[in-house]
Every structure is written in structure tokens, then in C-alpha cells.
C-alpha positions as CSV (number, residue, x, y, z in Angstrom):
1,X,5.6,54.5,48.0
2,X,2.0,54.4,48.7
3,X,2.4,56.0,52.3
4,X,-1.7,55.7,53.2
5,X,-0.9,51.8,53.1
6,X,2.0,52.2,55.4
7,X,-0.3,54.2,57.8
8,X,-3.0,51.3,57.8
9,X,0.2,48.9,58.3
10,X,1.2,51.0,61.5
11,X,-2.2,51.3,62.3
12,X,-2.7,47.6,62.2
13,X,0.4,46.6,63.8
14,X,0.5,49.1,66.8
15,X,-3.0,47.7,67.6
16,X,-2.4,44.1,67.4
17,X,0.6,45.0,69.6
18,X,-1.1,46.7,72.2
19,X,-3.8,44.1,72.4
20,X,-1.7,41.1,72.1
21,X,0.5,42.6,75.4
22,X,-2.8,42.5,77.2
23,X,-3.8,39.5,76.2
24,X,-1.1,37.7,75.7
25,X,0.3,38.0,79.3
26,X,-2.4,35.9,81.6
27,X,-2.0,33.3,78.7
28,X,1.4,33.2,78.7
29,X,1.3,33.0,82.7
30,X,-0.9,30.3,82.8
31,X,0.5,28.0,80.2
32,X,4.1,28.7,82.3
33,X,2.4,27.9,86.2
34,X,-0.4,26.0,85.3
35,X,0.1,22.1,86.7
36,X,-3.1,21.0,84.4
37,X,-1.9,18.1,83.0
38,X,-3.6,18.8,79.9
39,X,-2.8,22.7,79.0
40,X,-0.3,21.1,76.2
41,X,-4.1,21.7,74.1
42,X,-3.6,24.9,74.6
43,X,-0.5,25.3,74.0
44,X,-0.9,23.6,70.3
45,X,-4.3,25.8,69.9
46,X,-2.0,28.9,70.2
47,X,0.8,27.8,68.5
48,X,-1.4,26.5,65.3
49,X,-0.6,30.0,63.4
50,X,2.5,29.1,63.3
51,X,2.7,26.1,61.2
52,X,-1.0,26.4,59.7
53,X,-1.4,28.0,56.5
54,X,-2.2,31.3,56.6
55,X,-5.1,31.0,53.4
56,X,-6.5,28.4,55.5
57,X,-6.3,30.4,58.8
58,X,-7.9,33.2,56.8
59,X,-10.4,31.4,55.3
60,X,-12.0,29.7,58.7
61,X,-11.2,33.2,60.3
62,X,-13.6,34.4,57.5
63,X,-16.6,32.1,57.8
64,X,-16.5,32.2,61.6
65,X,-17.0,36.0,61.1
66,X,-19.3,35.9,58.7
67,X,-22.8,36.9,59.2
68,X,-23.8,33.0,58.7
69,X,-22.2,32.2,62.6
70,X,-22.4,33.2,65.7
71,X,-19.6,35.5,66.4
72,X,-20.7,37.3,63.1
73,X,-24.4,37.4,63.9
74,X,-23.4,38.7,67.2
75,X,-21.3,41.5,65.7
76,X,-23.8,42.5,63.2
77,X,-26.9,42.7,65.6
78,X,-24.8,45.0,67.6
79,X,-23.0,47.3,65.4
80,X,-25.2,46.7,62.2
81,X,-22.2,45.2,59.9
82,X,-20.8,42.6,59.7
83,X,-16.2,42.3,60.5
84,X,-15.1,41.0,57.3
85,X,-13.3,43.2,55.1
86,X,-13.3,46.6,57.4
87,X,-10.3,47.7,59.6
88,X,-12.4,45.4,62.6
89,X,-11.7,42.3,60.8
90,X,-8.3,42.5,59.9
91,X,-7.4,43.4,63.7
92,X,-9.4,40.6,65.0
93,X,-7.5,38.2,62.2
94,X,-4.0,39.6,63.1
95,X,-4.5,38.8,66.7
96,X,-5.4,35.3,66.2
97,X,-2.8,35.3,63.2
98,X,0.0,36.9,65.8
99,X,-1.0,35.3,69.0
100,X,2.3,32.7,69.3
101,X,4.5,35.4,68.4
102,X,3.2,37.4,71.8
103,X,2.5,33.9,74.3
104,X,5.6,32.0,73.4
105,X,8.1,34.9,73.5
106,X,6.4,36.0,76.7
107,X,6.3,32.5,78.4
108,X,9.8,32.5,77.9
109,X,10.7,34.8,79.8
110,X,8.6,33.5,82.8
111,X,9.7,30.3,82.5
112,X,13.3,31.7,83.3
113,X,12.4,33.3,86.5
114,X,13.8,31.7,89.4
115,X,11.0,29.7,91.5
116,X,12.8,30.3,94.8
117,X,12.1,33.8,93.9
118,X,8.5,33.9,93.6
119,X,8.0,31.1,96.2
120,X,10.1,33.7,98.6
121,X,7.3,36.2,98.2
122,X,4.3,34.1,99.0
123,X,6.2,33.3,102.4
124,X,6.3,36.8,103.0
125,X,2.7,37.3,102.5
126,X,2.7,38.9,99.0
127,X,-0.4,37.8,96.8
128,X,0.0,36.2,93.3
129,X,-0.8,39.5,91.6
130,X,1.3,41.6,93.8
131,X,4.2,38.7,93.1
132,X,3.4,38.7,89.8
133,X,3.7,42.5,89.6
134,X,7.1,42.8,91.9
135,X,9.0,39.7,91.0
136,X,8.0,37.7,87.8
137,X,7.1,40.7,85.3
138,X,10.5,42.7,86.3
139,X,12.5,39.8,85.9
140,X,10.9,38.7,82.4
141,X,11.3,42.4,80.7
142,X,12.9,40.2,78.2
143,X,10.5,38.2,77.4
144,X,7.7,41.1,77.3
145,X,9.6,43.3,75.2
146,X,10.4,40.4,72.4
147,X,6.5,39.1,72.2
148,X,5.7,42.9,71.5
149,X,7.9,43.5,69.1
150,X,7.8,40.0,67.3
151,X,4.0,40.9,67.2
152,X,4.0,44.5,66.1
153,X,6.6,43.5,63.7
154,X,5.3,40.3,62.1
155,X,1.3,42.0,61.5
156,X,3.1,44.5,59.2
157,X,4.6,41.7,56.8
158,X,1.1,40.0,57.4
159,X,-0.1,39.2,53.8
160,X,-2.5,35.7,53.1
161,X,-4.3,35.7,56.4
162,X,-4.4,40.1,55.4
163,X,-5.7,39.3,52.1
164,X,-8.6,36.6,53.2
165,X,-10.3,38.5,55.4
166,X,-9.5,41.9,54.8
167,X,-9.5,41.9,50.9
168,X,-7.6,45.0,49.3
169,X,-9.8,48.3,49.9
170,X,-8.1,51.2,49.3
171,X,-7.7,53.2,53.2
172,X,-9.7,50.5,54.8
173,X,-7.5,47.2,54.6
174,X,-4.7,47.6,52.0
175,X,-2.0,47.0,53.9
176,X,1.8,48.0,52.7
177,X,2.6,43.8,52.2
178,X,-1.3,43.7,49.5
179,X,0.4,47.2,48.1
180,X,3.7,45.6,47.0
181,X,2.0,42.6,45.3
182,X,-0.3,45.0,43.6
183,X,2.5,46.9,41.8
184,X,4.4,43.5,41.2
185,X,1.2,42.8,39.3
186,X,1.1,45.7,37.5
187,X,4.7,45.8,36.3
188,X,5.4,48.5,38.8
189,X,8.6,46.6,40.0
190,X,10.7,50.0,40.6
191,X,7.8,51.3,43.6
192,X,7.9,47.4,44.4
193,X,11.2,47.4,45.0
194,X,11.4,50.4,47.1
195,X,8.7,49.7,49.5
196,X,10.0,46.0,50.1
197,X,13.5,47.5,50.5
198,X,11.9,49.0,53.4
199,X,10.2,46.3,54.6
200,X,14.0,44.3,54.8
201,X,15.3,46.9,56.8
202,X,12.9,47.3,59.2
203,X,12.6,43.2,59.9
204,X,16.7,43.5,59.8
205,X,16.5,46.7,62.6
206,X,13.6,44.4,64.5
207,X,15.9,41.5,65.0
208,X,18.8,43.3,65.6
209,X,17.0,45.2,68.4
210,X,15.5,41.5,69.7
211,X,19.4,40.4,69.7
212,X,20.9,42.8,71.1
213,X,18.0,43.9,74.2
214,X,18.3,40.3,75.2
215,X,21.9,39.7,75.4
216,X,22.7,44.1,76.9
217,X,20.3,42.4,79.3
218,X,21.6,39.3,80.4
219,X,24.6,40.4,80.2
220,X,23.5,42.7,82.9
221,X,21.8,40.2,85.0
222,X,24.9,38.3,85.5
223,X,27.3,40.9,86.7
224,X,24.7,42.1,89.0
């Protein structure tokens, strides 16, 4: 098993994890409260990973970094390179590639929390922060907990979107998904094997932990 891979993986998906949480949150809150009769836009704009390819994610992921747009030419005045195909790249990819998995799992779990609840807090003079903080973030653990995990768990199996704008540099962006394809190619099917063994288990132990948090937890809720 190439382990340095599996390190960039982890790397990679504790990252996108961590930023997605942050991120992820005030979209997930807004696309859950917000009365703007239009925000189904956004909604679609977020959820487009999901049903987009991911070559062709990759591939305008790719240009818009490149040094030929603005984001790129941005990137490289500033830190004198330019995103594709370093460790930079492939985060900002598996954040855009990831995004649905954190919002959607996360909205969720807002959308369930009673309204009497956090309209009861207002009345008593509690801001929306401080609500969001005592009433709807407790009561949509759930929710928080799946969109990290999803997220953490779906950048390690990341491969097209991986592949586009990362390439397959040794240390830098060959992630453990580009390693199993390079020993299918090169007949390697026993190291192949083993590392996508691996890779089962852990998206078996993911779900199960998804399953079994949210119904431990409900089933909480309701004798309480």
C-alpha cells in the first residue's frame, strides 16, 4: 500500500472537512431561513456537483484557475504560482467538488428544528447569533456531524475532479483513489486490491457511523 498517498488523502480530506464546516454552515442557514423567493438558484448552484460530471467540473475548475482568468491571475501575482496541480488546487477543487455533501446534510438538520423554538428566543431578547448558537446548532448536531463526515469521507474517494486539476505528482497530489488506478494500469492488481479493500471498509464504517449517530440520536430526542 503506498501509505504517502494515504497521507495526502487524509491530508486532503481533513482539510476540505474543516473548511467545508465553516463554510458550509452560513450557507446551509441561509438556504433553510432565507424567504428570497429566488434562493432555489442557489440551491441548484450548490447542488450542481452532484449530478455534474466530475471531468467536466474539473475541467472548468481548471481554466477558471488557470493563470489565463482572474482568480488564477490573482493567485499568481500574489503568491508567484499559479493553483493547478499543487496541494492548493486540489483543496480548492474538493471544496467546490464536496460542497452539497456539507450544505444539504447540514440544512437538514435546520430544517428540522422546531420554529416555536427559535421564535421563543427572539421574544426573550436573544439575538440571531446567540439563537443560532443556543437553540438551532444544538438541536441540528445531526445534521452537522453527517455534512462533516459525508465531506471528509467522500474527498478521499475523490478521483476525476482529483485527476483534472491535480494531475498525479508523486507527494504533491496523488491521492490513494489516482494510486489504485495506477497499479490497475500496471497490472499491480494484488496492491490494487488491498488498498481498495480499504477504501470499502472505511465507506462501510462511514455509513454505518452516519446510521447509527442519527437514529442513537433521535431515538434520544424522543424519550426526552
Amino acid at each position: 500500500m503506498n501509505w504517502e498517498a494515504v497521507l495526502l488523502s487524509l491530508k486532503l480530506a481533513v482539510s476540505v472537512a474543516a473548511i467545508l464546516l465553516v463554510v458550509g454552515m452560513p450557507i446551509a442557514y441561509w438556504v433553510t431561513f432565507s424567504r428570497w423567493r429566488w434562493k432555489f438558484v442557489v440551491e441548484a448552484i450548490v447542488a450542481l456537483p452532484l449530478v455534474l460530471p466530475p471531468t467536466v467540473l474539473g475541467y472548468y475548475i481548471l481554466v477558471g484557475l488557470g493563470p489565463r482568468h482572474f482568480a488564477g491571475k490573482l493567485w499568481q501575482s500574489v503568491f508567484g504560482h499559479t493553483l493547478p496541480f499543487t496541494f492548493g488546487g486540489l483543496l480548492a477543487a474538493s471544496v467546490l467538488y464536496s460542497l452539497p455533501f456539507s450544505v444539504q446534510p447540514i440544512a437538514a438538520g435546520f430544517d428540522a428544528v422546531d420554529r416555536r423554538l427559535i421564535e421563543a428566543s427572539w421574544t426573550l431578547g436573544a439575538s440571531r447569533l446567540a439563537t443560532f448558537f443556543r437553540v438551532v446548532l444544538p438541536l441540528s448536531t445531526v445534521g452537522a456531524v453527517t455534512g462533516l463526515v459525508l465531506s471528509f469521507a467522500h474527498t478521499i474517494g475523490e478521483f476525476g475532479v482529483v485527476l483534472m486539476v491535480g494531475g498525479n505528482i508523486p507527494g504533491v497530489t496523488r491521492t490513494v483513489s489516482i494510486d489504485i488506478y495506477d497499479q490497475t494500469q500496471a497490472a499491480n492488481y494484488d496492491v490494487a486490491n488491498q488498498t481498495a479493500l480499504v477504501l470499502l471498509l472505511f465507506s462501510f464504517l462511514v455509513l454505518a457511523f452516519i446510521y447509527g449517530t442519527s437514529r442513537r440520536t433521535l431515538g434520544l430526542w424522543r424519550r426526552s
